[in-house]
Every structure is written in C-alpha cells, then in structure tokens.
C-alpha positions, 0 to 999 in steps of 0.5 A: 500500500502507498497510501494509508491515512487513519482517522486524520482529523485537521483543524486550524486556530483562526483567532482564539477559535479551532476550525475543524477542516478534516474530520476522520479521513480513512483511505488507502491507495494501492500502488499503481492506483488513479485516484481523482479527490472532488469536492466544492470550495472548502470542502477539504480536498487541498488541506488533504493534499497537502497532508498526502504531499507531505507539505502539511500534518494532521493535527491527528491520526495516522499517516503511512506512506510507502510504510513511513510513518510520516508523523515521525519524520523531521524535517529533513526526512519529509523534504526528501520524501517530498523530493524523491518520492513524490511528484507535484503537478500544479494548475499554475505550472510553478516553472522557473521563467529563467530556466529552460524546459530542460533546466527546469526539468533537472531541478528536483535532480539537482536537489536529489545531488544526481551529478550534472550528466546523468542528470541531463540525460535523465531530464532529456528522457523525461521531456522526451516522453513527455513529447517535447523532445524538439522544446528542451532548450525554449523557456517557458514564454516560448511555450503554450499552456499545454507544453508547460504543463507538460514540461511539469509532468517531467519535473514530477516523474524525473526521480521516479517518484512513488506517486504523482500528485496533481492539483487541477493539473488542466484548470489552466488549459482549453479542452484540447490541451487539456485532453492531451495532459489527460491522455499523458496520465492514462498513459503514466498510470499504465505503465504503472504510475500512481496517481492522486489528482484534484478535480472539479470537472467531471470529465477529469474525474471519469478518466480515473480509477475510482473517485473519492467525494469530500464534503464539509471534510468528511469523505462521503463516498469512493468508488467508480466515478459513474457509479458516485455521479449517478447514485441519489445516496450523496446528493448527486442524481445523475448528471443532469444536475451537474452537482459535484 
C-alpha cells in the first residue's frame, strides 16, 4: 500500500477559535492506483493534499506512506520524501521563467545531488516522453499552456517518484490541451504510475480509477466515478444536475 491515512482529523486556530477542516479521513491507495479527490470550495480536498504531499500534518491520526510513518519524520526526512518520492503537478505550472524546459526539468535532480550528466540525460528522457523532445532548450514564454504543463509532468516523474500528485493539473488549459495532459496520465498510470489528482470537472474525474467525494471534510463516498455521479445516496442524481 502507498497510501494509508487513519482517522486524520485537521483543524486550524483562526483567532482564539479551532476550525475543524478534516474530520476522520480513512483511505488507502494501492500502488499503481488513479485516484481523482472532488469536492466544492472548502470542502477539504487541498488541506488533504497537502497532508498526502507531505507539505502539511494532521493535527491527528495516522499517516503511512510507502510504510513511513510520516508523523515521525523531521524535517529533513519529509523534504526528501517530498523530493524523491513524490511528484507535484500544479494548475499554475510553478516553472522557473529563467530556466529552460530542460533546466527546469533537472531541478528536483539537482536537489536529489544526481551529478550534472546523468542528470541531463535523465531530464532529456523525461521531456522526451513527455513529447517535447524538439522544446528542451525554449523557456517557458516560448511555450503554450499545454507544453508547460507538460514540461511539469517531467519535473514530477524525473526521480521516479512513488506517486504523482496533481492539483487541477488542466484548470489552466482549453479542452484540447487539456485532453492531451489527460491522455499523458492514462498513459503514466499504465505503465504503472500512481496517481492522486484534484478535480472539479467531471470529465477529469471519469478518466480515473475510482473517485473519492469530500464534503464539509468528511469523505462521503469512493468508488467508480459513474457509479458516485449517478447514485441519489450523496446528493448527486445523475448528471443532469451537474452537482459535484
């Protein structure tokens, strides 16, 4: 199992007053699964993904990952997990604008101390299975969206990390390159990459394994997306409504 979280409760102190913001998260994610993570605004799935990204704590219960007891961790050991054994993909990109694709690319490798020529060869690998093979030496303003986020894609796999954790990974894409990045992901996911990824869109959704729907931070329900969308148990009631 890559991911086991039991009874993680997050709460925030706003003023004087605790906020309770996850309230008894139970999931497990099986190597090579591909979760996608739905909710509204504040339901809780950012604070989860950052509690599975390694970048927050819970205020309680027990995180597990890859067996590591992440609670346990200092923060020396939690920066290399989040280096070597976890990827990010973010809506924005976050790429350097001074560096180049490939550059940008090397740096988790660079963090990692891989020395300077298996490095570049293990960068050029991933932008060529990325598909920009013919763009590693353009900067990020010479690049669409789809081709940066693309680029990102390579950051995250560079160190053949456990799991690939995407935020909204096409919020900031029209639908063509949007459905490029998705078939990218399909395409990682067969080959044996874990992934967890938040979405609001449907359409994200369905190209998952299962789903999980949070609410209010409380998991309501996992399974099949079809199966969550068209089931009246959690308030959906098919896809006419267009509630997730």
């Amino acid at each position: 199992m890559i991911l086991t979280l039991n009874g993680i409760f997050k709460n925030y102190l706003t003023g004087n007053m605790e906020v309770p913001v996850l309230k008894d998260i139970n999931l497990e994610v099986e190597e090579g699964d591909y979760l996608a993570i739905m909710g509204p605004s504040g339901s809780g799935k950012s604070t989860l993904m950052n509690i599975i990204g390694c970048l927050d704590k819970p205020s309680s219960g027990q995180y597990l990952f890859d067996g590591v007891d992440i609670s346990r961790q200092n923060d020396s050991s939690l920066s290399e997990i989040r280096n070597k054994g976890i990827g990010f993909v973010f809506q924005n990109f976050n790429l350097l604008p001074r560096q180049t694709a490939l550059e940008n690319v090397e740096l988790p490798l660079l963090y990692a101390k891989i020395g300077k020529k298996k490095r570049r060869a293990i960068a050029m690998e991933a932008l060529e299975k990325v598909g920009l093979g013919d763009r590693m030496d353009f900067f990020p303003t010479q690049l669409s969206g789809g081709q940066k986020q693309r680029v990102a894609i390579a950051r995250a796999i560079a160190n053949k990390p456990k799991i690939l954790l995407a935020d909204e990974p096409t919020g900031a894409l029209d639908s063509k390159s949007g459905d490029q990045v998705m078939e990218l992901f399909s395409a990682l996911n067969e080959e044996g990459m874990t992934i967890v990824m938040i979405t609001h869109e449907k359409a994200i959704a369905d190209c998952a394994n299962r789903t999980v729907v949070i609410y209010d931070g409380e998991i309501r329900s996992i399974g099949e997306f079809e199966a969550i969308l068209n089931s009246r148990k959690f308030g959906f009631g098919g896809r006419e409504n267009g509630q997730v």
